[in-house]
N, C-alpha and C positions, 0 to 999 in steps of 0.2 A: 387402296394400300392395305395388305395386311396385320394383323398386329404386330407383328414379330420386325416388320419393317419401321411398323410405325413407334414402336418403342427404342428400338434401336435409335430412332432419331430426337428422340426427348430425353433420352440416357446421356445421349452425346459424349459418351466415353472414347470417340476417334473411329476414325475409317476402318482402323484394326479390327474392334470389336463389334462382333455381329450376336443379337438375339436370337438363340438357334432352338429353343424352345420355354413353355411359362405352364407352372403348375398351379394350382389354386388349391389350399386346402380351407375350405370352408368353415372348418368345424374350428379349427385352431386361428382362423382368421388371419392366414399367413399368404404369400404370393412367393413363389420360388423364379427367379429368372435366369433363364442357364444360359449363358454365354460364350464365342468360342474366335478363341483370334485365330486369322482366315492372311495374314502376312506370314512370307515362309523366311522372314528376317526379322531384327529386334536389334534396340538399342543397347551395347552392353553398359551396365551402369559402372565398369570400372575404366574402361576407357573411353568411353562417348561416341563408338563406332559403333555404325551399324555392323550386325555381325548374322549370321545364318543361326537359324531355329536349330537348336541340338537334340529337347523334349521338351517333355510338360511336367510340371507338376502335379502332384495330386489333387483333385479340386478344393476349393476353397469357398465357402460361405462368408459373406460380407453382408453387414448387417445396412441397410440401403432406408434414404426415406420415403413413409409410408403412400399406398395408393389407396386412396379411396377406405380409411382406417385399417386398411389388411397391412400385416407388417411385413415390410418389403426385403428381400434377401435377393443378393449376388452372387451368383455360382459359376465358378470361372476356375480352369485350369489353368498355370499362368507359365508361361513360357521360359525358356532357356536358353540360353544362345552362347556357342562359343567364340571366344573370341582370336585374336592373331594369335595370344601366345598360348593358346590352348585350356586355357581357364573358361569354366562353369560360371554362369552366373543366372539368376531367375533376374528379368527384364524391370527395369522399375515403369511399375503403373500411374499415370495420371489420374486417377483414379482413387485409388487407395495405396494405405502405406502396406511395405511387403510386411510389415511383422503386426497389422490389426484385423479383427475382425469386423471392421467397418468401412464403409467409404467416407471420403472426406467431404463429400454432403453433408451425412448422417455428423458426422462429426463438428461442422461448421454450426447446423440447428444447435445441438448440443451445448456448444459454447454460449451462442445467442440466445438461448433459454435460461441458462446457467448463471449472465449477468442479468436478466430480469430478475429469476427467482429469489440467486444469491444461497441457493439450498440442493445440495445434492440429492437429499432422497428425495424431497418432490420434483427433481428432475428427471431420477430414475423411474420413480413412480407415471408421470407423463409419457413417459417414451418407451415403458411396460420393458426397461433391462433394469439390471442388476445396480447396486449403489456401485460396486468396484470397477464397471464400464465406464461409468460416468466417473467418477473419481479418475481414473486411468485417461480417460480423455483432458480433462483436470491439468495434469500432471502434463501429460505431454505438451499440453496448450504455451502452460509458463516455461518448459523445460524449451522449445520453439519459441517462443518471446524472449527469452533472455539471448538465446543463440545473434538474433537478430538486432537485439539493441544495442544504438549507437551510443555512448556516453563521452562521445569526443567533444570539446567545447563546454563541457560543464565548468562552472566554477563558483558554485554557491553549494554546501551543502547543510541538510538541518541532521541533529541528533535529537530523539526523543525518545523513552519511558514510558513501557504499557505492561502494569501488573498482571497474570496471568494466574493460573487456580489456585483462585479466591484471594490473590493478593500474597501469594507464600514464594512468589518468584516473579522477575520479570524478562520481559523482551526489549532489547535496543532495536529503535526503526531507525533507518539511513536512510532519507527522503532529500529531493528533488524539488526547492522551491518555486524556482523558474517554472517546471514543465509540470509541476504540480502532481506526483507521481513518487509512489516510495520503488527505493531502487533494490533495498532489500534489508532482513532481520536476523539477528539472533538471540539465542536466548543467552538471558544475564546482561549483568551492565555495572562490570572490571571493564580495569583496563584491557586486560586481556582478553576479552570479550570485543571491545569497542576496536581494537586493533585490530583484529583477526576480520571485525566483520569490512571495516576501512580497505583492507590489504588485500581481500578475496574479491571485492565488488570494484573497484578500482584499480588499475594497473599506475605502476611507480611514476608514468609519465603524467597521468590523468589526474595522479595525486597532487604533484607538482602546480598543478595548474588550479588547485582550489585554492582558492583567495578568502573565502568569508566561511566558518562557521558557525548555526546559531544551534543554540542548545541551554537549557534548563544552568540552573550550578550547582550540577554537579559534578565533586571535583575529576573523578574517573574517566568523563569524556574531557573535562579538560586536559588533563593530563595527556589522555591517547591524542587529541590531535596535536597538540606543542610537541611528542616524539616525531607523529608520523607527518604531520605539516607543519613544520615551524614555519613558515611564510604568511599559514593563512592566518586572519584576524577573528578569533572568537567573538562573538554575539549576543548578548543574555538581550533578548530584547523584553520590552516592557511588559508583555503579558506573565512574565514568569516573577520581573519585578515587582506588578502589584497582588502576584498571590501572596510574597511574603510581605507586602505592607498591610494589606487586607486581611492577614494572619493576625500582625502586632497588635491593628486598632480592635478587632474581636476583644485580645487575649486580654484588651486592656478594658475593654466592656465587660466581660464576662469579672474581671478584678470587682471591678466598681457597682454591678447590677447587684452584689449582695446590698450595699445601704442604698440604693438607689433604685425606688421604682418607679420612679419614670423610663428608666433604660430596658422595661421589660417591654419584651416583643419589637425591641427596634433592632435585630440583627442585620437585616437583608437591606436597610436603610444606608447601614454604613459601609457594608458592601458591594452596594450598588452604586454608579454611577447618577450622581446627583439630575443628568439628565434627565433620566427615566424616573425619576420620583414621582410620584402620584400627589394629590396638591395632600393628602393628609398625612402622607410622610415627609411633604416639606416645611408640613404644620410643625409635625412633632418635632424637626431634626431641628428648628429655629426654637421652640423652647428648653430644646436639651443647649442649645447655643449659648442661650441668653442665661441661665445658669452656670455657664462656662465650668461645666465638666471634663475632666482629663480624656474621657472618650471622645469628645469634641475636638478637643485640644490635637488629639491624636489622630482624626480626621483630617485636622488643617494639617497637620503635617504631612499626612500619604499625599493629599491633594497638589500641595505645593511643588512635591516632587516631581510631578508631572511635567512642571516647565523645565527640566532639562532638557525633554525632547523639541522643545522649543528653539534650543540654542545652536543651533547650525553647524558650529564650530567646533574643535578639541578644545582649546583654551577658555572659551565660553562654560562650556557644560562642565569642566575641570570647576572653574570659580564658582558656578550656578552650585553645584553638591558644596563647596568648601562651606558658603554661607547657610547651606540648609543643612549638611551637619553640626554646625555648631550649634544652628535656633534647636536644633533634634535635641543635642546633649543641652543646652541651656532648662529646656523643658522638661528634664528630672523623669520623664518617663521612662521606664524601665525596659515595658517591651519594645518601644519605639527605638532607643536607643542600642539595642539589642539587633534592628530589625539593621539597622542606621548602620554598624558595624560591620554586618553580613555584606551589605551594599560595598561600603568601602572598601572591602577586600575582594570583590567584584567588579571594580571601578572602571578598569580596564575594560572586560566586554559590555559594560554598563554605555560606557560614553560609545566604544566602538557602534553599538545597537543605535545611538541618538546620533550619531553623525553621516551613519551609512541611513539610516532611515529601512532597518530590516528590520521582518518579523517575524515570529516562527510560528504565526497562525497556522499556514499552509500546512506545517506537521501537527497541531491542535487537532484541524479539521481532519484528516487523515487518521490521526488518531480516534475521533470521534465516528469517521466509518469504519476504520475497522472494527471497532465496539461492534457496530450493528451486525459486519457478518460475522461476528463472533456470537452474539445472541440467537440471531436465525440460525446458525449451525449447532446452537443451543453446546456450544464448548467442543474442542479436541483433544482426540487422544495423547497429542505427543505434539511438539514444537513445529517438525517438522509437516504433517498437514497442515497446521495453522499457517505457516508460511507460503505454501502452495496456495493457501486461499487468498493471504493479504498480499499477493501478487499480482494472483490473476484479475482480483478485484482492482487494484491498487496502486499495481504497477505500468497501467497504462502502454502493456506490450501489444506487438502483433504478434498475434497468437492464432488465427486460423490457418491452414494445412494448405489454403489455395491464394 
């Protein structure tokens, strides 16, 4: 078999395309393979008929993967064909797209490198092109993923908060807790903001059918869903609950560690889930106990709160909060009482969070990788690639070309 036969058949680009000649330049460590379709017909890509070859195009360079490290190129005139009603069109290839310099090989590794690395320039750097191929590829990938996603059947969604440079602005994520998957961002977090991203990533039918939202309290996403879904039931679930109890009891340590040093260096104590205590932080927290200090005091109260997710019920969890705001307010404690209030005026997605039994880790940990491609990208220029990245990374599309 000669070469030109024998390549043609690991190319596998269709019966059409024949390898009609291969240059080798050594010195630049490149492989050129010129190609030529040898069909005197073609599929027209506006009406799906085969239709008669009219011309060629100019030839074209496609950037192909590598043989044997030489870096591999496609050289292909690509065909024309008119159709019934007289209209031009160049043939759509299986192969690659009409408007890239690349195949969709080249394109596929690209991708599949791209969520290892999680870094563009050492992507481009590996595959010896330019950061804006790769970027370009990037972009088409999620631009291709979205085209393609289903979001019929949803009906849970989360809202979350991710400050951006240096904390002087942020982005709202619209994530996906079921399939575990952010659907899409923007920057700011108004109402206006929180609307526009709801009403562009959702259509009015899709909207109608969310039942549950969870999200932080803050009042601006509340706001935007009670316009844009009055039906669905907001969610504060517990993890955002006890960052403002875990607030209080600090604020109330940090009061009291002036005349009190025993409570020095016991911060991460009262923060932390008494599970995880170490036996000499269970030492200390039992003599801060037994001194029955307001920090203590103010522990038992975060803790207690706990058992509303206990209560299975509306009416349960309803009574469970009546008698632990009042032991709150009985206890004279200021931040606690403060913290106690906040909750009450929250009550609503408070108890909804303890009887649906939902949580908004799913957007936590989403949040927490976006962090990471945020770091290896060591920061972006503008909102807008950011978003192309917490997509492709994030958004959990189909994104390859084949």
């Amino acid at each position: 078999m000669e070469n030109k036969d024998l390549l043609s058949r690991l190319l596998n680009f269709g019966d059409d395309w024949k390898v009609i000649d291969i240059l080798v330049n050594e010195h630049f460590k490149e492989v050129d393979i010129y190609l030529e379709y040898s069909n005197k017909q073609g599929l027209c890509p506006i009406t799906n008929e085969v239709s008669p070859i009219y011309d060629f195009r100019e030839s074209r360079r496609f950037r192909h993967l590598d043989i044997f490290e030489y870096k591999t190129y496609i050289n292909a005139s690509i065909p024309r064909v008119s159709n019934k009603n007289g209209a031009i069109n160049s043939i759509k290839l299986s192969w690659a797209g009409n408007r890239t310099s690349f195949t969709y090989l080249f394109e596929s590794r690209v991708i599949d490198l791209l969520k290892i690395s999680k870094n563009q320039t050492k992507t481009a750097y590996f595959f010896d092109t330019t950061f804006d191929i790769i970027h370009g590829i990037m972009q088409r990938a999620v631009e291709r993923g979205l085209k393609r996603r289903d979001l019929y059947g949803i009906s849970v969604l989360s809202l979350d908060e991710k400050s951006i440079k240096n904390g002087q602005s942020y982005i709202t994520i619209l994530s996906d807790p079921v399939k575990k998957c952010v659907l899409d961002i923007i920057e700011g977090r108004k109402v206006d903001d929180t609307e526009e991203l709801l009403t562009w990533t959702l259509s009015p039918s899709q909207l109608d059918n969310i039942d549950i939202v969870t999200m932080d309290m803050w009042q601006p996403y509340m706001k935007a869903v009670e316009e844009i879904m009055p039906q669905a039931d907001i969610a504060h679930d517990r993890f955002h609950t006890a960052k403002y109890l875990n607030k209080a009891v600090d604020d109330v340590r940090k009061q009291e560690i002036i005349n009190e040093e025993t409570l020095k260096k016991t911060k991460y104590i009262f923060l932390k889930n008494k599970e995880n205590w170490t036996e000499l932080q269970t030492l200390k927290f039992n003599e801060i106990n037994q001194i029955n200090l307001a920090t203590s005091q103010a522990w038992h109260i975060k803790e207690n709160f706990k058992g509303i997710y206990n209560q299975g019920r509306k009416e349960m969890c309803l009574e469970y909060f009546k008698q632990w705001y009042e032991y709150t307010l009985e206890s004279g404690i200021k931040p606690m009482i403060k913290v106690a209030d906040t909750l009450l005026n929250h009550l609503k997605g408070i108890v909804n969070s303890a009887v649906i039994q939902i949580t908004n880790s799913v957007a936590e940990n989403l949040n927490s990788q976006i962090q990471v491609v945020k770091s290896i990208g060591r920061g972006f220029k503008n909102v807008v690639g950011y978003r192309n990245s917490i997509l492709f990374f994030q958004g959990k599309l189909l994104m390859y070309p084949l």
